[in-house]
N, C-alpha and C positions, 0 to 999 in steps of 0.2 A: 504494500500500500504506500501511495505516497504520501509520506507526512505531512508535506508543507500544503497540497490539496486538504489532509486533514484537520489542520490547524484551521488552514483560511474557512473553513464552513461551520468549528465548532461555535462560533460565534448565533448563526443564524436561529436555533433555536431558543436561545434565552429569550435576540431580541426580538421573537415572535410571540414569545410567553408574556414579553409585558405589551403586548398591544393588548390585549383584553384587558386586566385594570387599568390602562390609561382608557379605554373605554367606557369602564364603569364610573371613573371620577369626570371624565368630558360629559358623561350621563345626567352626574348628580348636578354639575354643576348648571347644565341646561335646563335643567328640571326647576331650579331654584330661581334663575333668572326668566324663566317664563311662569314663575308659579304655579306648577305643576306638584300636587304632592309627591312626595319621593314614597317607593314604595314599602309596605309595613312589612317588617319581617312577619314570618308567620310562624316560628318557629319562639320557641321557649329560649332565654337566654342560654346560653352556655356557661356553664360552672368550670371549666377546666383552666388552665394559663395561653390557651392558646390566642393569638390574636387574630380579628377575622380577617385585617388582609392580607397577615403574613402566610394565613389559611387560602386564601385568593392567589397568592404568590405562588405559592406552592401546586397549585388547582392548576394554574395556567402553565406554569412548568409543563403537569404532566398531560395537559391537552396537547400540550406543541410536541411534546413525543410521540403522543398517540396521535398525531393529522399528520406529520414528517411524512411519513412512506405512504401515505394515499397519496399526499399532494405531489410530493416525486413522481407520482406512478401519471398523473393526469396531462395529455397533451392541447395539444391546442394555443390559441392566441391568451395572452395575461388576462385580459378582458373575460373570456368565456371562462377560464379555470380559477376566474377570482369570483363570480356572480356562481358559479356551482358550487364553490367552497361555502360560499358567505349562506348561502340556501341550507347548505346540509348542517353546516354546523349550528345553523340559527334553528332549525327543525331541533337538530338531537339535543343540541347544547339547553335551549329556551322553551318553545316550546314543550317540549317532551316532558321536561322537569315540572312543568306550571299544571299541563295536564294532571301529570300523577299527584302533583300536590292536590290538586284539585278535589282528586278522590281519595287522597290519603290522610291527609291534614286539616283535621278540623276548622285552624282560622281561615282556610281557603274557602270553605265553604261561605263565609260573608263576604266575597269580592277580593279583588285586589289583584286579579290576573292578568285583566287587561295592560295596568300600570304598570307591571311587570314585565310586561312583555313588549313594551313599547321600551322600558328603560334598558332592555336586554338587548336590544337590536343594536345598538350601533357597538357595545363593544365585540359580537361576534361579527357585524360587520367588517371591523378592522383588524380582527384575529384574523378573516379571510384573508384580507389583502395582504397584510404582509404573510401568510403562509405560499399566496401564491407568487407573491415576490421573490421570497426567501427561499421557500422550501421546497419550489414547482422544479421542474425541470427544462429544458431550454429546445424540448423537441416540440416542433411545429408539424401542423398538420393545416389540414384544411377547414372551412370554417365548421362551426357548430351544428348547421345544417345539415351539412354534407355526412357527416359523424353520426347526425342521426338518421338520417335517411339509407348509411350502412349500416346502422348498429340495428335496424327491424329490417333489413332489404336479407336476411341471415336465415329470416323464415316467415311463411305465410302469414295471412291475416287469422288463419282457424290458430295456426299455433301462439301468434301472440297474446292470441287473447285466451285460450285456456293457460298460458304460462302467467297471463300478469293476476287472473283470476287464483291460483293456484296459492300467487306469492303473495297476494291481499290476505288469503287465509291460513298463512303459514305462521305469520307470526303472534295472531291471538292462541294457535295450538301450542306453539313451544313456547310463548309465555304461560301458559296454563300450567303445561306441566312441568316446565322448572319452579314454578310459583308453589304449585301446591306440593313437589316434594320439600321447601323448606318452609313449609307453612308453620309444622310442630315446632320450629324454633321459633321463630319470628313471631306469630298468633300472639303468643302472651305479653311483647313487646308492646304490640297494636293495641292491646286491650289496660294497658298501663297509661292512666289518664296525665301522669309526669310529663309525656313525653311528645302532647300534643298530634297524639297518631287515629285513626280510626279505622275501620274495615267495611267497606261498602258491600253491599251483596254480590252476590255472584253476578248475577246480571248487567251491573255496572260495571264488574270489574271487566268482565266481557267485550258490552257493547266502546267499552273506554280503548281497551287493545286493538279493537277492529278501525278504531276511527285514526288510531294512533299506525297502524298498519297502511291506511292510505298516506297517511305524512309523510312515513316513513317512504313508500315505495315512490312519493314523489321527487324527495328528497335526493334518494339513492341512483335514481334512475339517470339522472343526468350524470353523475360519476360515473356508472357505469358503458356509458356511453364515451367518455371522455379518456376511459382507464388505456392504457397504453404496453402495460403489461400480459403476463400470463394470467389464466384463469386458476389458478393455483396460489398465485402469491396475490390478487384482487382478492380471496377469498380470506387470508390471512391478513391482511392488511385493512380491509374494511369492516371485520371483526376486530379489530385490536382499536380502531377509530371509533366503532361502534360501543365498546365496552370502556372508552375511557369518557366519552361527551356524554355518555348514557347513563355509564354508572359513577364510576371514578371520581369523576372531576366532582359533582354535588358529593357526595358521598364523604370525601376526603376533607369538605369545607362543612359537614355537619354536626360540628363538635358535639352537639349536645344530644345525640342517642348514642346508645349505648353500644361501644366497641364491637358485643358479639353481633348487635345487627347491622351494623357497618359491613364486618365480616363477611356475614355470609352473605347481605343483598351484594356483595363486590364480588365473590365468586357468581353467585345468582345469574350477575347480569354480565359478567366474564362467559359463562359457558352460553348460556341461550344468546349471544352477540354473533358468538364464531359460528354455531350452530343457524342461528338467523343469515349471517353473512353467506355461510356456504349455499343455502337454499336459492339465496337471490342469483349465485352467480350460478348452480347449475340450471335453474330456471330458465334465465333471461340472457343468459351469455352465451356468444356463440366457442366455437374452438379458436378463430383467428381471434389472432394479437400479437403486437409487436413486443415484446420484453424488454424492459426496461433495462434490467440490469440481472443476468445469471451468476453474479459472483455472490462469495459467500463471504464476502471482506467486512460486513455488517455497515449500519444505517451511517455513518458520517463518509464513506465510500462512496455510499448510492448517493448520495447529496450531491456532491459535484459533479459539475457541466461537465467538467472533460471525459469521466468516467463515462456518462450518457451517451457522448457521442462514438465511446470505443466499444458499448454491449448493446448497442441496437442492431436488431437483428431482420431482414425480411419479412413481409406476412407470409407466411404458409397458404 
């Protein structure tokens, strides 16, 4: 490997990590100066020594680890791989989180998602950009269009549409059943009024995954479209991006539940991520694609331009 490529790139991720809290304070401060309430935590204080932005700090660290090797993997003009990034992450990272609180978290229940979700948007905004600044790769293709009009021209109109039907219902199944094998842990958690949690019926918890399954597949679908690698390492890769903005990152900034259900909703939502991830790609993905990168030199390797342009390889 060569060093001094690896020096020049170790940088990019940190300063990807603070474009999200410079987001969240460009947030509060616009919120103030147009009087806009800032939003209510909905959560119970935290009793531990932790502080919550060095807990932000720390969150976005590991978001820009876990988006690294998608946004490597993504081609196209800076433009199209900055508005896909800025989409999915704002899906997984914002929404996804307000939803489940929604049905998880008692003070959600009185409001306060919309405000949320508005003060949420511009710092994954600017997570995106600079991820696809920073973290993108330097392989051009042709426009967005054209990518998509490949990426279904792969297969019929009967097949795409029992495969995207297929992938809407795929993932209230394997949230089901990962959910309910650690339910005997967690349940009594849920049901401990300390901790500001509750457990909606079945049927919400349900109809909540199915709606959350079309965000998702909205979300995912232009990445996939966009991805420039194998269908092999899309599938690792977009589980490892899925399991950090999904679970990770909130998870890691929740001080105030308790460790073992930290724990286990972090494996939780680790295993049904990769197991999500694999489905969409043998779904929806054909066998062509170009590989980014076949070497085993690990993630600040794949990072650099030059290495991109020495493992690009034909379509098949």
């Amino acid at each position: 490997m060569n060093r001094g490529l690896e020096g020049a790139t170790v940088w990019k991720i940190p300063a990807c990590a603070i474009a999200y809290p410079a987001g969240v304070m460009i947030s509060g401060i616009a919120f103030r100066l147009l009087g806009f309430p800032l939003p209510a935590s909905p959560i119970p204080h935290a009793t531990g020594p932790q502080h919550p932005m060095l807990l932000l700090l720390a969150a976005s660290l590991l978001l820009a680890v876990g988006t690294a090797p998608l946004a490597y993997g993504l081609r196209g003009s800076y433009a199209s791989r900055a508005v896909v990034l800025a989409i999915f992450v704002y899906v997984c990272v914002s929404l996804n989180n307000i939803i489940e609180a929604t049905r998880f978290m008692a003070a959600y229940a009185r409001g306060g998602a919309l405000n949320l979700a508005v003060f949420q948007a511009l710092p994954c905004v600017l997570f995106a950009l600079a991820a696809a600044l920073w973290l993108g790769s330097n392989i051009k293709s042709s426009s967005f269009m054209a990518s998509l009009e490949d990426f279904f021209s792969l297969r019929g109109l009967l097949s795409c549409s029992w495969r995207i039907i297929l992938a809407v219902l795929c993932f209230p199944a394997i949230y089901f059943v990962f959910g309910m094998s650690v339910a005997p842990i967690v349940v009594p958690y849920y049901r401990d009024s300390r901790f500001g949690l509750t457990i909606p019926s079945s049927a919400t918890v349900l109809s909540t995954a199915a709606g959350r399954s079309v965000l998702y597949l909205l979300a995912t679908l232009p990445v996939l479209i966009l991805w420039n690698g194998t269908r092999r390492r899309l599938a690792v890769v977009l589980g490892l991006a899925l399991t950090v903005m999904v679970g990770w990152f909130g998870l890691l900034q929740a001080s105030f539940l308790p460790t073992v259900l930290r724990v286990v909703h972090s494996v939780e939502i680790c295993a049904d991520s990769f197991v999500y991830a694999l489905a969409l790609v043998l779904l929806l993905t054909g066998r062509r694609g170009v590989a980014v990168s076949q070497s085993s030199n690990g993630l600040l390797s794949e990072l650099s331009p030059d290495r991109s342009r020495q493992n690009k390889v034909p379509r098949s």
